[in-house]
ZAMARGU-4260 file (C-alpha; in steps of 0.2 Angstrom, whole numbers, plus 5000, padded with zeros to 4 digits):
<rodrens>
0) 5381/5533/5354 | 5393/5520/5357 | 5411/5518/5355 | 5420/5502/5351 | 5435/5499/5356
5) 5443/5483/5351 | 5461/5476/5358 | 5467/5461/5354 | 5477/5453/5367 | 5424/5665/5469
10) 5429/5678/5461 | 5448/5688/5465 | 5456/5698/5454 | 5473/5699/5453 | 5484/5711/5448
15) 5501/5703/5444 | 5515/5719/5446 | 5526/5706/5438 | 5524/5706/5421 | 5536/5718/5411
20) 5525/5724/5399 | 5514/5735/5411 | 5527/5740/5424 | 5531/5757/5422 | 5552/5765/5425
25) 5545/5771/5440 | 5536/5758/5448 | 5549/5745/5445 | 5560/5749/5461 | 5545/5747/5472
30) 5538/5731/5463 | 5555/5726/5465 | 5555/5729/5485 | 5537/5720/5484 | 5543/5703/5476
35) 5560/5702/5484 | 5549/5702/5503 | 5543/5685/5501 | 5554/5672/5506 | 5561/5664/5491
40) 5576/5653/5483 | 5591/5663/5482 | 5597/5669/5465 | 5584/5660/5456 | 5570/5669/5443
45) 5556/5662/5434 | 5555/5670/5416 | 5540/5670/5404 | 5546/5672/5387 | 5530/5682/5377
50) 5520/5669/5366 | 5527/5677/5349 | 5547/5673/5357 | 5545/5655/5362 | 5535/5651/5346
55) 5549/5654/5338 | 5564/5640/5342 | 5578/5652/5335 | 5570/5669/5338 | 5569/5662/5357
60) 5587/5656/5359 | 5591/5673/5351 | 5582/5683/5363 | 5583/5675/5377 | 5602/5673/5376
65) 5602/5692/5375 | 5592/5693/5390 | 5600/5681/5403 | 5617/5688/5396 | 5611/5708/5399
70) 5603/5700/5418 | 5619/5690/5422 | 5610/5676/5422 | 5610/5658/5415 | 5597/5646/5412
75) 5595/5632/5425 | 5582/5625/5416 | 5567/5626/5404 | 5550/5619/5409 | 5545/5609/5392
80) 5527/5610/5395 | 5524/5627/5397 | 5535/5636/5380 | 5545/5652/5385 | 5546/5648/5404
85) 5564/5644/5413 | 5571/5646/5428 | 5587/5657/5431 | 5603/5655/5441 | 5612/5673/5443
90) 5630/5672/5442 | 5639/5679/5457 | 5644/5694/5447 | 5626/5700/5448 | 5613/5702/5463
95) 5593/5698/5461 | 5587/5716/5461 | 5598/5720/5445 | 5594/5704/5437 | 5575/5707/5441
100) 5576/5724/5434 | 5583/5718/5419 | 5571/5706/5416 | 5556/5718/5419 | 5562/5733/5409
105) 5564/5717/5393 | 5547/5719/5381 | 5550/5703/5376 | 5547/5695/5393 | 5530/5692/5400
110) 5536/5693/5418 | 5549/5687/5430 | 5546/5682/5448 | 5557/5675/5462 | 5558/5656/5465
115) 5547/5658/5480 | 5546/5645/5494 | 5533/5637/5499 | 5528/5627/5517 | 5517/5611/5521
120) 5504/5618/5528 | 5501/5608/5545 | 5496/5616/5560 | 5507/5610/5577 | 5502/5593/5582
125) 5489/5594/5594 | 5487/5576/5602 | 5470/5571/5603 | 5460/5553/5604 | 5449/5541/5595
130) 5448/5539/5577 | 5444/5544/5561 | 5429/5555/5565 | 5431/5565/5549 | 5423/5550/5540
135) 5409/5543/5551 | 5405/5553/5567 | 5394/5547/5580 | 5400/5559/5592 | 5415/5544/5598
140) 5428/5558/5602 | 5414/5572/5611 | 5409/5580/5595 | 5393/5581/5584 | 5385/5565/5578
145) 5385/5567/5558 | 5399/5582/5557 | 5408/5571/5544 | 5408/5569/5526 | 5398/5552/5527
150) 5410/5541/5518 | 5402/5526/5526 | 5386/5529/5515 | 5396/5533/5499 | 5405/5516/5503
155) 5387/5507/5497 | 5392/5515/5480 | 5410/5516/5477 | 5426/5513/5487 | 5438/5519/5473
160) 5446/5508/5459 | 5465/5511/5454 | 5462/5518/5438 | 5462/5534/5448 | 5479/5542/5450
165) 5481/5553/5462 | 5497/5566/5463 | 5501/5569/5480 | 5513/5583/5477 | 5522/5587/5492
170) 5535/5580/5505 | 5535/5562/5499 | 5524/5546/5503 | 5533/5531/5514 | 5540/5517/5502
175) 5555/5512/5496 | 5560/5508/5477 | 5552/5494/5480 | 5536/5499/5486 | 5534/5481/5496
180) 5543/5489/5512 | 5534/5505/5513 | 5520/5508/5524 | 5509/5494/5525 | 5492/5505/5523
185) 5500/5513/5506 | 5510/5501/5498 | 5497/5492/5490 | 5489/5510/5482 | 5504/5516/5477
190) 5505/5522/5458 | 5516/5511/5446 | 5523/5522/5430 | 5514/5508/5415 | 5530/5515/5403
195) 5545/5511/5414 | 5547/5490/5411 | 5564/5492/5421 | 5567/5502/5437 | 5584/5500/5439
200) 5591/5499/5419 | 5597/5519/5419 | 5585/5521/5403 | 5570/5532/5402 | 5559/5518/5395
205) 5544/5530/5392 | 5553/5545/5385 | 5545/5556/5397 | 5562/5565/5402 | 5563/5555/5419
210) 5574/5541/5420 | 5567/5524/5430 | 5551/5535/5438 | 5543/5519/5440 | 5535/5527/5457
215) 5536/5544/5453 | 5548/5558/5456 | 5558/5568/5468 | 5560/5583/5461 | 5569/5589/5479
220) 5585/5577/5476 | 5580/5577/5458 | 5581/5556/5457 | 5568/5542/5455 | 5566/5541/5476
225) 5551/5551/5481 | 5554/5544/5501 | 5547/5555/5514 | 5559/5562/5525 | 5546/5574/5535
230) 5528/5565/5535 | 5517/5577/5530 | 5515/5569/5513 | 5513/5553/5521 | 5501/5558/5532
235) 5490/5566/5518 | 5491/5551/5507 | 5483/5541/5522 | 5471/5552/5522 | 5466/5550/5502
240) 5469/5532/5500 | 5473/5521/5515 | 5470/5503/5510 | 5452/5500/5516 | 5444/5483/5523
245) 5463/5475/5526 | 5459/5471/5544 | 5474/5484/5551 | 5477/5502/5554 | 5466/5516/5546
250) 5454/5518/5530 | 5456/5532/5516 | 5442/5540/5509 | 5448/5528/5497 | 5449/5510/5500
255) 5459/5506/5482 | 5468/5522/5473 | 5483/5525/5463 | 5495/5537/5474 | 5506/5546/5461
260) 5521/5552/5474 | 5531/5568/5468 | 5540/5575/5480 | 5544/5591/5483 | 5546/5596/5501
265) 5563/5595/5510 | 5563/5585/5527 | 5559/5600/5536 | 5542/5605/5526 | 5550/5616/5512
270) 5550/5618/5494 | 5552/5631/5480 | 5540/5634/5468 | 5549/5628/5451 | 5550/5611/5460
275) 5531/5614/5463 | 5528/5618/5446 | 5539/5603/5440 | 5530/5591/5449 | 5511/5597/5444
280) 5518/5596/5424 | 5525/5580/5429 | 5506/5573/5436 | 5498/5581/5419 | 5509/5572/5407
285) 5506/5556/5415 | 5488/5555/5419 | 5484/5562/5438 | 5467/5563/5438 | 5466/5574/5454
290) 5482/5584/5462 | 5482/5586/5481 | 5492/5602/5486 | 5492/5603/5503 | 5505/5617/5505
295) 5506/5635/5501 | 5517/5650/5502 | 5525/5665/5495 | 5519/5678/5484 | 5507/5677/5467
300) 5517/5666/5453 | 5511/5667/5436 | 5519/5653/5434 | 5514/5641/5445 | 5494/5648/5441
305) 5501/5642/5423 | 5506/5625/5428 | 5487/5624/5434 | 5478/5631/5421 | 5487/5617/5409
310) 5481/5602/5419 | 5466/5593/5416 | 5466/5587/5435 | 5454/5595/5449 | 5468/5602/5460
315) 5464/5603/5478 | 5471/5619/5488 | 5475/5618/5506 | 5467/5635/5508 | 5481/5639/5523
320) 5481/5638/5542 | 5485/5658/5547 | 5465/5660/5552 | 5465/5675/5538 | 5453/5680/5527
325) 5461/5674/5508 | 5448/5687/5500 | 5458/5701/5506 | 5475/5692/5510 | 5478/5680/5495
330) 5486/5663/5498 | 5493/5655/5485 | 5492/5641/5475 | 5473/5641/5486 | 5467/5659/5480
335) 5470/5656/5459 | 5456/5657/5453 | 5456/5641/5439 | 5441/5633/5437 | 5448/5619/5441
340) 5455/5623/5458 | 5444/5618/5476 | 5451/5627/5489 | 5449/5618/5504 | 5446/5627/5523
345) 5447/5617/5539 | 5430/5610/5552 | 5432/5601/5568 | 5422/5588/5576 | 5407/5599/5580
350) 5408/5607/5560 | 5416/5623/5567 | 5426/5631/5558 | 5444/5627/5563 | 5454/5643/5574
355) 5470/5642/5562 | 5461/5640/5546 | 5459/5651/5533 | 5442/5657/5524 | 5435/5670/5511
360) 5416/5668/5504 | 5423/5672/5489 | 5439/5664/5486 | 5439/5647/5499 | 5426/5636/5491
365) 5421/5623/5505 | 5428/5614/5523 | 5432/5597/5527 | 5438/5589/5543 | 5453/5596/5548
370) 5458/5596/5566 | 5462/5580/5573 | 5465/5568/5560 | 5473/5552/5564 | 5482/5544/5546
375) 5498/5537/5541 | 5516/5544/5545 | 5532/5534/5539 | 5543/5525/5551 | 5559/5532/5560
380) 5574/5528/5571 | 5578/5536/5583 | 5598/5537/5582 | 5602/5550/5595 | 5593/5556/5611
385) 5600/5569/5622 | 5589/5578/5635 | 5602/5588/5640 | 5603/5585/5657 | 5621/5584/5658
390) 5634/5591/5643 | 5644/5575/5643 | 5642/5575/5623 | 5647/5592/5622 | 5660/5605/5621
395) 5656/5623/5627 | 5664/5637/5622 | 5666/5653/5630 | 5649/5657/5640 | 5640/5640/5634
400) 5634/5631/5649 | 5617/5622/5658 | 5603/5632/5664 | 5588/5627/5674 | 5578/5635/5663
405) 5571/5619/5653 | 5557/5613/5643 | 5555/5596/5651 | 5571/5589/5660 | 5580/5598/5675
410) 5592/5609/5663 | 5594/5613/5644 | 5610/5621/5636 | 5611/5640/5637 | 5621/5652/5628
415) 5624/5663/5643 | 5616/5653/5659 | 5617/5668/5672 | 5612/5684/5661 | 5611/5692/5645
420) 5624/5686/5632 | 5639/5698/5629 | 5641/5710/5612 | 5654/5706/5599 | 5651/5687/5603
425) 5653/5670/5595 | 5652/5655/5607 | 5648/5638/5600 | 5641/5621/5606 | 5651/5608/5598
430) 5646/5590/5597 | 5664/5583/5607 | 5660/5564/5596 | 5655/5563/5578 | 5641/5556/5573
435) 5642/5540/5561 | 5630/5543/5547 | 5636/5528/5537 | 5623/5520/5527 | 5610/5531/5535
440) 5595/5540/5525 | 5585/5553/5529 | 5593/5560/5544 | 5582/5575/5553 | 5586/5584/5569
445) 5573/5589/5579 | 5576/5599/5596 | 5566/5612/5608 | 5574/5632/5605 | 5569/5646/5615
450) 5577/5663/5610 | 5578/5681/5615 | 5589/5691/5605 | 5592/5706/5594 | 5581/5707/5579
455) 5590/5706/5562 | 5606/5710/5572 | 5612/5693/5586 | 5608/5676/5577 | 5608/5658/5586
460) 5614/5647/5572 | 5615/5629/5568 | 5632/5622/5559 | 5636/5607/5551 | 5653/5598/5549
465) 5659/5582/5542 | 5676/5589/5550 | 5675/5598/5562 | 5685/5611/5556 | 5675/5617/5538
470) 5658/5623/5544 | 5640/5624/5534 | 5627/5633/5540 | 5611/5627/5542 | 5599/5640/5546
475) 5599/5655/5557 | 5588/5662/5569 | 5585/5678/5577 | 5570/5688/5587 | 5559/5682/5600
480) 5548/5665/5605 | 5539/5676/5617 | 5548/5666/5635 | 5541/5649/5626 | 5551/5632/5619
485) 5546/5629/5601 | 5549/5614/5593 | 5562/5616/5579 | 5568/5603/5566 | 5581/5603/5552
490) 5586/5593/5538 | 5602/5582/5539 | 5599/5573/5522 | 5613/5582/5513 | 5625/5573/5524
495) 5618/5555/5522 | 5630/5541/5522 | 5643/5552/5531 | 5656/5543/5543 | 5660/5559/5555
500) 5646/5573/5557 | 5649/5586/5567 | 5635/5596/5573 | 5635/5615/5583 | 5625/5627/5591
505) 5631/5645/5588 | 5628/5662/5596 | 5633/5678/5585 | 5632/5696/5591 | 5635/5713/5587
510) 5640/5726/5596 | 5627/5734/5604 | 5609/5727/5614 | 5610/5712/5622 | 5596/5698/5627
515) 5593/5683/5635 | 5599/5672/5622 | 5595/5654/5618 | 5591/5638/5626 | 5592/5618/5618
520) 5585/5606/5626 | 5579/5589/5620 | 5589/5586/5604 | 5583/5572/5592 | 5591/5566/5578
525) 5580/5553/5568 | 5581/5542/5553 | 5575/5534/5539 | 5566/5516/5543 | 5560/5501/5531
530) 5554/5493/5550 | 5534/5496/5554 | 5530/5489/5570 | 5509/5496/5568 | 5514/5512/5580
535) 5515/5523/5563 | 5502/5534/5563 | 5498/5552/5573 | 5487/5567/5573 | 5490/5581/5564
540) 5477/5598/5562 | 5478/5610/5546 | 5469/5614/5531 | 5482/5602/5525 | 5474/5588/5533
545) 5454/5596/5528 | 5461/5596/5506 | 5464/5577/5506 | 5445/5573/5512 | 5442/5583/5496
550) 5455/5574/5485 | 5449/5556/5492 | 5431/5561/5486 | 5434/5567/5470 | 5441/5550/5467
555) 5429/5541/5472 | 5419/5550/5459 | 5430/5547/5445 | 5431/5530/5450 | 5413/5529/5451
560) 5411/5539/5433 | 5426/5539/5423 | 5419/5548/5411 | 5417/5564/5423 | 5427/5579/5418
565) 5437/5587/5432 | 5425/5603/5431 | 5408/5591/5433 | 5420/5582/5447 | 5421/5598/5455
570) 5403/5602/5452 | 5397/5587/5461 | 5407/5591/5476 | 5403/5609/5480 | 5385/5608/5473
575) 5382/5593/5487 | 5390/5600/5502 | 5381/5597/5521 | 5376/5616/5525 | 5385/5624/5542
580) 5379/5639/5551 | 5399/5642/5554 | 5403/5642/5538 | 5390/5656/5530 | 5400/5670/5526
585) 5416/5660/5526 | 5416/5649/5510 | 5408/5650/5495 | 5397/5636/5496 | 5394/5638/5515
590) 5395/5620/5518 | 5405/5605/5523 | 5411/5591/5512 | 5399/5576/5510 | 5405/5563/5499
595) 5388/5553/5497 | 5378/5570/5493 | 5392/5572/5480 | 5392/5552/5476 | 5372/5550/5474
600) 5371/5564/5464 | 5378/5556/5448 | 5371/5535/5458 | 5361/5527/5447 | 5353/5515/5456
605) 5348/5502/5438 | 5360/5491/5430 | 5371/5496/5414 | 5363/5484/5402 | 5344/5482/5397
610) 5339/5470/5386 | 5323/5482/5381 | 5311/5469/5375 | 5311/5458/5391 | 5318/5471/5403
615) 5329/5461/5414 | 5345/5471/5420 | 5362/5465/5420 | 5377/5472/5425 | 5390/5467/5410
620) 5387/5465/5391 | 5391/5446/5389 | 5379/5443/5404 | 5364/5451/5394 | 5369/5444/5377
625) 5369/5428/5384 | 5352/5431/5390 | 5346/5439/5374 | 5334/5430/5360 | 5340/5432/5342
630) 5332/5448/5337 | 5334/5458/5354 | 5339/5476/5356 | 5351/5479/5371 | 5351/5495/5376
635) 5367/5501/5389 | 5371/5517/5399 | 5384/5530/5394 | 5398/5523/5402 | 5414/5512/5401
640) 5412/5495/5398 | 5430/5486/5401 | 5427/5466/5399 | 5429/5453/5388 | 5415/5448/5375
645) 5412/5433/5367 | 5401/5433/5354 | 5397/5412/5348 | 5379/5411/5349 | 5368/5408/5333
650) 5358/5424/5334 | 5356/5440/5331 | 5359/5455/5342 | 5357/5475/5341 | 5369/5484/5355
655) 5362/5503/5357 | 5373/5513/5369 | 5371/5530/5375 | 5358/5529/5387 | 5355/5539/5403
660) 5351/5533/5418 | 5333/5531/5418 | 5335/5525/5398 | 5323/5537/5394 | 5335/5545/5382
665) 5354/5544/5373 | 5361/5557/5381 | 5380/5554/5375 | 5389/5539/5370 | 5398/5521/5378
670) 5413/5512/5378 | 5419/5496/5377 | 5436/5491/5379 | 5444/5475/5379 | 5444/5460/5370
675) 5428/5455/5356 | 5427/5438/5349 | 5417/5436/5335 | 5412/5418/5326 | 5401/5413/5313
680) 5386/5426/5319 | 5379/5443/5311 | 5382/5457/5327 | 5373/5472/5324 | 5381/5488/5335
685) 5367/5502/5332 | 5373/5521/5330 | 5392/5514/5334 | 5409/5522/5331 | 5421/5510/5330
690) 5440/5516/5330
</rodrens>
């Protein structure tokens, strides 16, 4: 059949303790305890309003106004796409277990869950060499030749097309609002929003509820700049759709690609899951064929597995880097189980499996290369350095002083340089200068902490100041990094564009049980950059790097086969897999990606068009009208035909669409689209509809 189109210009079973209408009186104290463990967004609740409330416009104002009013709660906003789902602020007067309780003990409510926080999941940046062995290994960097996901040989058949979108939902992708100054491998497969006609005009052009997203969405700073601050999602869309063949830098799994950035990732790697679940609705209403989440984090949320379950994209899972089975141990949004997720574990170079990454036979699906990958990262200034070798640019208070105890230079800053720090303590490091912050973006601090102190009881803190007088707390830490620097990096956006910045290191104790304390050394603060000098790229290893091989070939399928249904997508990718010894018993399909296996099995090696009475193949359907007698049948494959035809020939022509490969049969239908011209002649379409 052929459509005409004319235009004239695994199994897990999850039992989710959450919803109200099964939680008994007494098990709602300890379900409760159970929610309120996993780290999560203060004072926030996602609520499920039952389907016979939020059918119901009045009977849902009325009910849910009684319900926020009996939690102490107020609605912080209602997720259009998914009727009866809103995320709740609780008012000061209230605490989250009351709130929680309320909510659960409501028989009008499906469930109610914390706004949990999820993490980018890349493993610690483990230098390495060579390059992109994940997509042609010949054993260049010491490992197997042929442990890769052959792209080179799915290259011969497709190398994308940018009618594929792909949502990159995570930390951001490098570019600016104009996309021209971004990252020179992405700029030119980065996503353009078709309904926005003005990105600067204040007006939501396409109705969509997003003013000017004409590059997609930060749901993090909630405007039209999805900028990454972090590079994580930078690095994963590098991954996906680098621009191939353009004589520089890397190559994607996809050469040509539309990257839909929605950022939801902070500069330091985290996110909630209402932002999460706002940017997947977000890439359903406006046509991401595939979703790339490369993250993953606190507890079961039937609202974010509901947010999955509406899209119509194959969502590829980052399957988690804590080397944990996911069958017994569930990591989420990897271990849903909707049909149309893939959850992706991590190989290395010899296709065994990687240390950190996750697995479960029945709830990981397949690997892909995940340990060592070079890609894209966006660029930074460094704006201050400070190894700490002197405290020139510092203020000690109290017992703050140097130590010899460093992690690369002769000294680092110390809380309490010749002991154990003292009970009943508060001793700061206080930048002596403020920083300038004028017209800067993206600010991050990155420095080396080693800590020994109380757990839950004496913090090291880290304060912020524009000053130097009112103090905001960044973050606080406590416990042990077992005599070892780690590396450690905060977000400075929030103070952006600030003229005095006023930065401090802060010990608190109580009054008992004392420990060696903490120690900075190499402080960093970087910023954002438009300048690329070709030095922007890095290796990074995690499942978060192995899900992006998987995204990058289910695009190339999609571009290959528009008409492929994310479930057939999904199909063609775990039924083809390369079979590894390392993975049986680990993933479903025990097998590594391979994206010509997945490719060739929906290739067809003839042309589109026949013309059956000579049986000469053409590639188009002006080629072969034009080669066609009067009275000729042409028969064409069940696919998209998007070209212009011109029909001015004095004869007469039968079109029979519908085909499979081989012609043998009409297995479904074809489609044109785009301009038909038709003058003087008699054009006979066999079997056709024509909308």
């Amino acid at each position: 059949m052929f459509i005409l189109w004319l235009s004239l210009t695994t199994i897990l079973i999850i039992v989710n303790t959450s919803n109200a209408a099964d939680i008994k009186e007494a098990d709602i104290d300890a379900s409760i305890e159970r929610l309120l463990s996993i780290d999560h967004i203060k004072d926030e609740i996602i609520v499920q309003f039952k389907n016979e409330i939020s059918a119901s416009k009045t009977k849902m104002e009325i009910v849910s106004d009684y319900a926020h009013s009996d939690a102490g709660a107020v609605v912080k906003k209602s997720f259009e796409k998914l009727k009866g789902m809103q995320l709740i602020s609780i008012t000061s007067s209230n605490s989250m277990e009351n709130a929680l309780k309320s909510y659960l003990k409501n028989p009008q409510i499906e469930y109610a869950e914390p706004n949990y926080v999820v993490h980018a999941m890349g493993a610690p940046n483990d230098p390495s060499f060579g390059l992109l062995w994940g997509l042609n290994n010949t054993g260049q960097t010491g490992g197997t030749s042929d442990a890769d996901i052959d792209a080179v040989e799915a290259w011969d058949i497709t190398t994308g097309s940018s009618n594929v979108v792909i949502a990159v939902i995570d930390s951001g992708v490098a570019l600016n609002s104009t996309i021209s100054t971004g990252h020179p491998e992405l700029s030119g497969n980065i996503w353009t929003n078709p309904g926005e006609t003005n990105c600067a005009n204040g007006i939501d052009d396409d109705s969509n509820g997003y003013i000017d997203d004409c590059y997609g969405w930060d749901f993090v700073d909630d405007d039209n700049d999805p900028m990454d601050y972090n590079g994580h999602g930078t690095h994963v869309s590098g991954t996906i759709a680098a621009v191939g063949n353009n004589n520089q830098g890397i190559s994607g799994v996809m050469w040509n690609a539309s990257i839909m950035p929605l950022r939801f990732l902070d500069a330091t790697g985290s996110g909630s899951t209402a932002d999460a679940i706002s940017a997947i609705l977000y890439a359903n209403a406006n046509g991401a064929h595939v979703i790339n989440n490369s993250w993953g984090g606190g507890g079961f949320s039937q609202a974010l597995n509901d947010a999955i379950n509406a899209s119509s994209a194959v969502v590829v899972c980052a399957a988690g880097n804590s080397g944990t089975n996911n069958d017994s141990t569930p990591f989420y949004p990897a271990s849903y189980t909707s049909d149309n997720i893939i959850s992706v574990a991590a190989t290395d170079k010899n296709d065994k499996i990687a240390s950190f990454s996750n697995y479960g036979v029945a709830s990981v699906d397949i690997s892909a290369p995940g340990v060592t990958i070079y890609s894209t990262l966006p660029a930074r200034n460094q704006f201050s350095i400070d190894n700490m070798s002197n405290l020139d640019n510092w203020t000690p208070e109290l017992t703050w002083g140097l130590s010899n105890t460093s992690y690369t230079s002769s000294y680092s800053a110390s809380d309490s340089p010749s002991g154990d720090y003292l009970n009943n303590t508060s001793a700061s490091l206080v930048i002596s200068n403020p920083l300038n912050l004028s017209g800067i973006r993206g600010t991050v601090i990155d420095y080396m902490m080693r800590l020994e102190t109380e757990s839950y009881y004496d913090f090291l803190c880290i304060d912020a100041s524009i000053n130097g007088v009112s103090w905001d707390n960044l973050v606080c830490y406590h416990g042990s990094t077992n005599n070892s620097f780690n590396s450690m990096d905060e977000s400075l956006t929030q103070y952006d564009g600030q003229g005095n910045f006023y930065l401090r290191f802060r010990l608190e104790s109580d009054y008992s049980i004392t420990y060696d304390g903490a120690y900075i050394d190499n402080i960093i603060i970087t910023t954002y950059s438009e300048n690329y000098n070709g030095t922007e790229y890095a290796y990074y290893n995690g499942t978060s790097m192995a899900a992006p091989h998987v995204a990058g070939v289910a695009g190339l399928l999609k571009a290959y086969k528009p008409n492929l249904t994310n479930l057939e997508i999904k199909a063609a990718i775990m039924d083809n897999v390369d079979p590894v010894s390392s993975l049986d018993g680990k993933v479903l399909t025990g097998g590594r990606l391979n994206a010509f296996g997945a490719l060739n099995s929906v290739y067809c090696p003839r042309l589109p068009v026949v013309i059956a009475n000579t049986g000469d193949y053409f590639s188009n359907l002006q080629d072969a009208y034009d080669a066609a007698d009067s009275g000729d049948i042409i028969f064409c494959h069940e696919t998209t035909f998007s070209e212009d035809l011109d029909i001015d020939l004095n004869k007469e022509i039968t079109f029979q669409g519908g085909y499979n490969c081989e012609y043998s049969a009409q297995s479904g239908m074809s489609t044109f689209t785009g301009n038909l011209s038709i003058t003087n002649r008699t054009l006979i379409f066999g079997d056709f509809i024509i909308e």
